[in-house]
N, C-alpha and C positions, 0 to 999 in steps of 0.2 A: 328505741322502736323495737317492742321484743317481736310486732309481727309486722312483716313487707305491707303488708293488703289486713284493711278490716274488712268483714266477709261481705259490706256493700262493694269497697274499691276491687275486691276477687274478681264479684259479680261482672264487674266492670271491666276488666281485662282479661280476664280468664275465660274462654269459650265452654260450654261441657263439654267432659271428660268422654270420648271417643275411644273405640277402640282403632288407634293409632296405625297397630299393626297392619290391620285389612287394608290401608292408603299406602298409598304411593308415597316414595320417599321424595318427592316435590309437596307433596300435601306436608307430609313431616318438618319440610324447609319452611313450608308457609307458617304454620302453628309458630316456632319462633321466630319468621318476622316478625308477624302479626301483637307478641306477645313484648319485642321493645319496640315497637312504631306505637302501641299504645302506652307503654310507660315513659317516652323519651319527653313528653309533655307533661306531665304532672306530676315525674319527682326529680330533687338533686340527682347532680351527677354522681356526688360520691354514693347514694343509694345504688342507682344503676351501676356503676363499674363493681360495687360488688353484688350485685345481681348476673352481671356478664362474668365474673372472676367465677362466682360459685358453679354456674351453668358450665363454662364453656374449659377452665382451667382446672376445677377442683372436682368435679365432674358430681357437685352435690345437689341434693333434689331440693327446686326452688318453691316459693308459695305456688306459682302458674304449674300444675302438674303436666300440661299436654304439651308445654315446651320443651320440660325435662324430660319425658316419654321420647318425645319424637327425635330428641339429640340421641337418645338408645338405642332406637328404630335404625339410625343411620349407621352409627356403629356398628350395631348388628351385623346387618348386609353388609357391613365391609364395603363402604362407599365414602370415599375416601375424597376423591375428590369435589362429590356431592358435598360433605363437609366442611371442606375446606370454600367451596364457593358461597354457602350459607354463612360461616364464621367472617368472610369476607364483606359478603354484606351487613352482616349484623353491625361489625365494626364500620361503616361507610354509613350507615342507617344515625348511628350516633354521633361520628364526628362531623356529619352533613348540620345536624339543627345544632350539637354546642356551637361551630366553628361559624354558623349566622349569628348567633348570639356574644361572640367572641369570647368561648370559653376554650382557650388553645389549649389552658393548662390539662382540661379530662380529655382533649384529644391524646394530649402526651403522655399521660398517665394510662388512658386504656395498651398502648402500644408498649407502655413497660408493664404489663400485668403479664406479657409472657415471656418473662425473663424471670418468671417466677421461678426459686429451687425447686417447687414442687414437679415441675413436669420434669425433672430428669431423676425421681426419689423411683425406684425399682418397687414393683409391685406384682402382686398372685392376682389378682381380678380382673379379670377378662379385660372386661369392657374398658376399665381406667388406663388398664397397660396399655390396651393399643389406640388409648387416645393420647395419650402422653407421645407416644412413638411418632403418632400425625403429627402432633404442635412441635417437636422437636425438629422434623423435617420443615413444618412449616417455617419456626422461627431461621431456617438457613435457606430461605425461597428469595426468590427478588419480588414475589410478589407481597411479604412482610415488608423486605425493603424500600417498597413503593411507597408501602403504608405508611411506617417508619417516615419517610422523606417527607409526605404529605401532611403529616401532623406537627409536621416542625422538629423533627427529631433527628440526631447524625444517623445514615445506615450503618449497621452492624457489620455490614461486608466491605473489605477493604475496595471492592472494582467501586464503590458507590463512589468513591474519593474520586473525580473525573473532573477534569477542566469542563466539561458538557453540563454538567449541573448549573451552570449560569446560567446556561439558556432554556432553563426549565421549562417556562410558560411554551415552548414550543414541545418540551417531552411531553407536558401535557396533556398536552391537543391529543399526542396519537393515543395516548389512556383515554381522553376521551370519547377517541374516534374508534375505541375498539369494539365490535358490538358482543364481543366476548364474555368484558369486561359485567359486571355486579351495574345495575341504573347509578343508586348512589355512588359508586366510586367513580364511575362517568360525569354524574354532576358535580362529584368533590372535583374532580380533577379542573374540567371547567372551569368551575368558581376562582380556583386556587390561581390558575391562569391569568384571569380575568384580572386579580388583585395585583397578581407581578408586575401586567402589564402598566395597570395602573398607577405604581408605586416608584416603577422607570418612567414615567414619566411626570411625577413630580418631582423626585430626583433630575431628573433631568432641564425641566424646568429653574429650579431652585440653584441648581448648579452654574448655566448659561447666566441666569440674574447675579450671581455674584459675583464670576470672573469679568464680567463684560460691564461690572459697574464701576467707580471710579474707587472702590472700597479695595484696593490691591489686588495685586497678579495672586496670589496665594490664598484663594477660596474656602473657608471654613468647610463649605462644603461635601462631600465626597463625589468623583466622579463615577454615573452608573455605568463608565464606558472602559476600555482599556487605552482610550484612544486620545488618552493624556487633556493637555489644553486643546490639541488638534482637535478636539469634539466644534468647538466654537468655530473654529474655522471650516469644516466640516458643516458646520450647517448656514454658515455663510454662501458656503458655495450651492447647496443646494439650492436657497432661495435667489440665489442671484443667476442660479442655470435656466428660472423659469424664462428673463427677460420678462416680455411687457405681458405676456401671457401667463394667468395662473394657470397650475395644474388642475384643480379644481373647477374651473369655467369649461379648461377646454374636452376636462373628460364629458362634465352635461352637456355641452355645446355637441360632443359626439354620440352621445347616446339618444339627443333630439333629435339626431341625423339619419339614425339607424332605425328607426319606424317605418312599417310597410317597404322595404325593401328587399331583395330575394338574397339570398344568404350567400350566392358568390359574390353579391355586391357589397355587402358585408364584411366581409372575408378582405376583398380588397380596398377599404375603408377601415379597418383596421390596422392593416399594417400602416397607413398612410399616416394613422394617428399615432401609430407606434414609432414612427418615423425610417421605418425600415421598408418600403416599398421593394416592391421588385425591382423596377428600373430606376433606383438608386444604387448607383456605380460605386458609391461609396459607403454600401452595406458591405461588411467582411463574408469571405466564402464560410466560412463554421456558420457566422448566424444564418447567412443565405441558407443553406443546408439544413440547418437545425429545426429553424420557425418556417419562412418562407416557403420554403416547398413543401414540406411536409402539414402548412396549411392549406395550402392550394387542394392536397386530394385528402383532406379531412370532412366525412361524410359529404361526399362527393356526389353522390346520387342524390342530395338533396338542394345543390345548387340553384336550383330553380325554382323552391319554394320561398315565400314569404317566413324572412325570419322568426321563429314564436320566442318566446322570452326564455325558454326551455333552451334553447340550440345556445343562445348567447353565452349562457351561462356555461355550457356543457364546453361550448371553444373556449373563454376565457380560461375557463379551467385548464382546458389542456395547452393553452401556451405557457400558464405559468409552469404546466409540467415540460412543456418542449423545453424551456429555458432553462432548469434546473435538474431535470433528470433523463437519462439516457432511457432505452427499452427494459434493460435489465436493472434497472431503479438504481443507477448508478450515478454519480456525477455528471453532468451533462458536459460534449465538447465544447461548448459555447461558454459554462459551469469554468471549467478545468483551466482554459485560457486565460480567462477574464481574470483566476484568481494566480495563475502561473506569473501575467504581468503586471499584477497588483492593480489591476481596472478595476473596481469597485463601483464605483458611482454612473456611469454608464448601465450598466446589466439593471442594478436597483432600480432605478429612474424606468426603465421596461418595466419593473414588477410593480412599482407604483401604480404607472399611468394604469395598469389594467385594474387593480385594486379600488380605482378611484371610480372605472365605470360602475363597477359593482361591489358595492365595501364588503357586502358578505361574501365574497369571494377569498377574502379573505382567510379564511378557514382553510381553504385548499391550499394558499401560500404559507400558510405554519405547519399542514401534515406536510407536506416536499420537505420544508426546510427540516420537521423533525427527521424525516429518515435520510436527510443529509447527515444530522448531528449523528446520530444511531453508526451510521460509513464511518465516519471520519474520529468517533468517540475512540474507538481499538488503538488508535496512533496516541504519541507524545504530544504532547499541548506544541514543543517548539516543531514539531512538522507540521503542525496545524494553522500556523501563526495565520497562515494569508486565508483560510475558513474565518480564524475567529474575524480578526479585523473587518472579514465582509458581513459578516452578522453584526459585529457590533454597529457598521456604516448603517447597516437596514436597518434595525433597532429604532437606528436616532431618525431615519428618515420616515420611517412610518410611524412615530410619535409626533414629527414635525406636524403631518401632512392627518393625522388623526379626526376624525369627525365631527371630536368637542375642541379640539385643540387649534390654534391659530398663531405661526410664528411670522414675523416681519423683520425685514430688515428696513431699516430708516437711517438716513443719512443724517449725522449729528449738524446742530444749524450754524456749531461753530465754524463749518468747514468752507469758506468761501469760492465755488466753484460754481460754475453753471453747468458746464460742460456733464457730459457723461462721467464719472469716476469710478473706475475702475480698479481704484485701492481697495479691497474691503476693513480695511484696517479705519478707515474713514464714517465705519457704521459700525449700528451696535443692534444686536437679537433683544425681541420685543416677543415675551409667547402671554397670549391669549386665550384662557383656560374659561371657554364663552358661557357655562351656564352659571360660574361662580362668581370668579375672580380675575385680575387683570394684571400679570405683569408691567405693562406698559404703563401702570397708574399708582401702581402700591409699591410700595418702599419695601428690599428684600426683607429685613428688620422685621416688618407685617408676616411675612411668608413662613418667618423663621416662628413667629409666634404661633399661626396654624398650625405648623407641624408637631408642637407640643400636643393636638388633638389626634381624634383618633383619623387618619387623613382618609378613610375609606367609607366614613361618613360624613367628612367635612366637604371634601375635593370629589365631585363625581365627573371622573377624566371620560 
């Protein structure tokens, strides 16, 4: 291809030629968006990355002339960070449409085009030197290393090496909750999120089906947890703590309750479903302290009015913050104990039940937990053990309890008892992945075959 564009396709992506300078260096940012949001659909990758290599690394003039202008414009001014927020999206602009189409390999490959030798080769021309100088800084930023991570690729910096990296899909969230942040790199983060989560939980799935089937204690599987075989029994317990009441009934059963009521009534119907009432003597003083009171005078002057869906949302919110973060966005007292005495499953079971009135509340319980991860990320993994363990517990419990997901426990028929049994060794986990497939019916054998597909269009968790 000796030219990018034949002078119909130019027509076609290329705006006329403006004088650049007279704009604004937002106007300057635009002209190259504008110039790969139009070519990220109509040609290869390897075109484009070296269309971004020539532009952005080699600092040569492409067929689009008002792209390469306005990368000079910015230069110019010595706007430095202007550039680096445009270089950032341009890169999110393209790994956003390969990374739908599942081409990971040009997300990897853009992130190695600046490790190119050229930007550290010493140079007399203005303009190149001191863009070599930016990408040099850039390439030792965390926000390369973000990118780096997000394309699938190891960080270049050794802090990136973190026990915390597991729980990504929660580092996620605050990328995407930054409003800081580039659009695209918010929805990459998102997206990328979204697939973690999904991916622990077919692992997790596929995991519970083999150990818990009569195919041996030793699971071909891998577990997605740290929490050994304990995981099975761990979600043993969870389904067996509901007794005869699901989780799921009794949050809609509460949110049909909460209609037309005034919002201290509310307030106290809440806790009652949380199970932590005031005039229960056997609420602990931390959580009395923590939740309890401090919902009582939560917008207090609105006591009186009739709940609007707004207020609901706005308190759920802030209990899952009373429970897990201090004022100073710290660990919560309640937080700190729970994991002092390795209580795990009590606290969860609070961040559940309220997840469950309102699932997209959800979103609020992964930013807490990410800037728990963020606290606690500076420490040793072995100071951390009783953080990670209660993230890996909530992991598994909010996969159990997921909105496509469905786990049971059923009591095997060999087991001849009438009576209440209380072994759970006596039962075996049953998950129900309801718009697909069926554990309960397919043979792991079946599952193991799925997974040779691509599972994130096969399994919609």
């Amino acid at each position: 291809m000796t030219q990018f564009y034949n002078q119909n396709q130019f027509n076609r992506f290329s705006e006329p030629v403006t004088d650049i300078t007279a704009g604004s260096i937002e106007k300057a940012q635009q002209h190259i968006y504008n110039f790969f949001l139009g070519i990220i659909k109509h040609y290869d990758a390897e075109v484009i990355l070296n269309q971004f290599d020539k532009l952005f690394i080699r600092y040569e003039e492409i067929d689009n002339v008002n792209a390469y202008y306005a990368l000079g414009e910015i230069i110019f001014h010595n706007k430095e960070s202007e550039f680096k927020y445009a270089l950032l999206r341009c890169c999110y602009i393209l790994n956003n449409n390969w990374a739908i189409n599942g081409n990971i390999s040009a997300c990897q490959k853009l992130v190695d085009l600046f490790l190119s030798d050229t930007i550290g080769i010493p140079t007399k021309i203005h303009k190149l030197k001191k863009l070599r100088y930016w990408l040099q800084k850039f390439v030792q930023s965390e926000e390369y290393n973000t990118l780096r991570s997000l394309s699938g690729r190891a960080g270049i910096s050794k802090s990136y090496h973190n026990w915390s990296e597991r729980f990504s899909s929660y580092l996620l969230i605050s990328e995407y909750a930054d409003p800081r942040k580039p659009l695209e790199q918010r929805q990459y983060a998102a997206n990328l999120s979204r697939k973690i989560k999904k991916q622990f939980k077919f692992d997790l799935a596929m995991y519970t089906a083999r150990i818990d089937s009569r195919l041996g204690a030793h699971p071909q599987r891998p577990n997605p947890t740290n929490l050994g075989d304990g995981v099975l029994l761990l979600i043993k317990r969870v389904l067996n703590k509901q007794g005869n009441d699901n989780y799921r009934k009794a949050a809609k059963n509460f949110y049909e309750q909460i209609q037309n009521i005034t919002f201290l009534e509310f307030k106290v119907r809440l806790l009652d479903y949380l199970g932590i009432s005031q005039n229960d003597l056997e609420v602990s003083e931390v959580l009395r302290l923590t939740v309890v009171e401090k919902l009582k005078h939560f917008q207090e002057h609105r006591d009186e009015e009739i709940m609007p869906i707004s207020l609901l949302y706005a308190t759920c919110n802030r209990v899952l913050q009373y429970l897990l973060l201090n004022e100073r966005r710290k660990p919560s007292e309640f937080l700190k104990l729970s994991l002092e005495y390795d209580n795990f499953l009590n606290p969860i079971i609070l961040l559940l039940k309220i997840v469950l009135i309102l699932p997209h509340i959800r979103f609020y319980l992964e930013s807490y937990i990410a800037e728990l991860l963020k606290f606690y990320s500076v420490y040793d993994e072995t100071e951390c053990r009783s953080f990670i363990n209660f993230l890996d517990v909530l992991n598994v419990t909010l996969a159990i309890f997921d909105e496509d997901t469905d786990y049971s426990l059923i009591k095997m028929k060999n087991v001849e008892n009438d009576l209440a049994d209380i072994n759970l060794d006596n039962y075996r986990v049953f998950s129900q992945l309801k718009r697909f497939v069926d554990l309960e019916h397919k043979s792991v054998e079946h599952f193991e075959r799925l997974e040779q597909e691509d599972t994130t269009k096969t399994l919609n968790f």
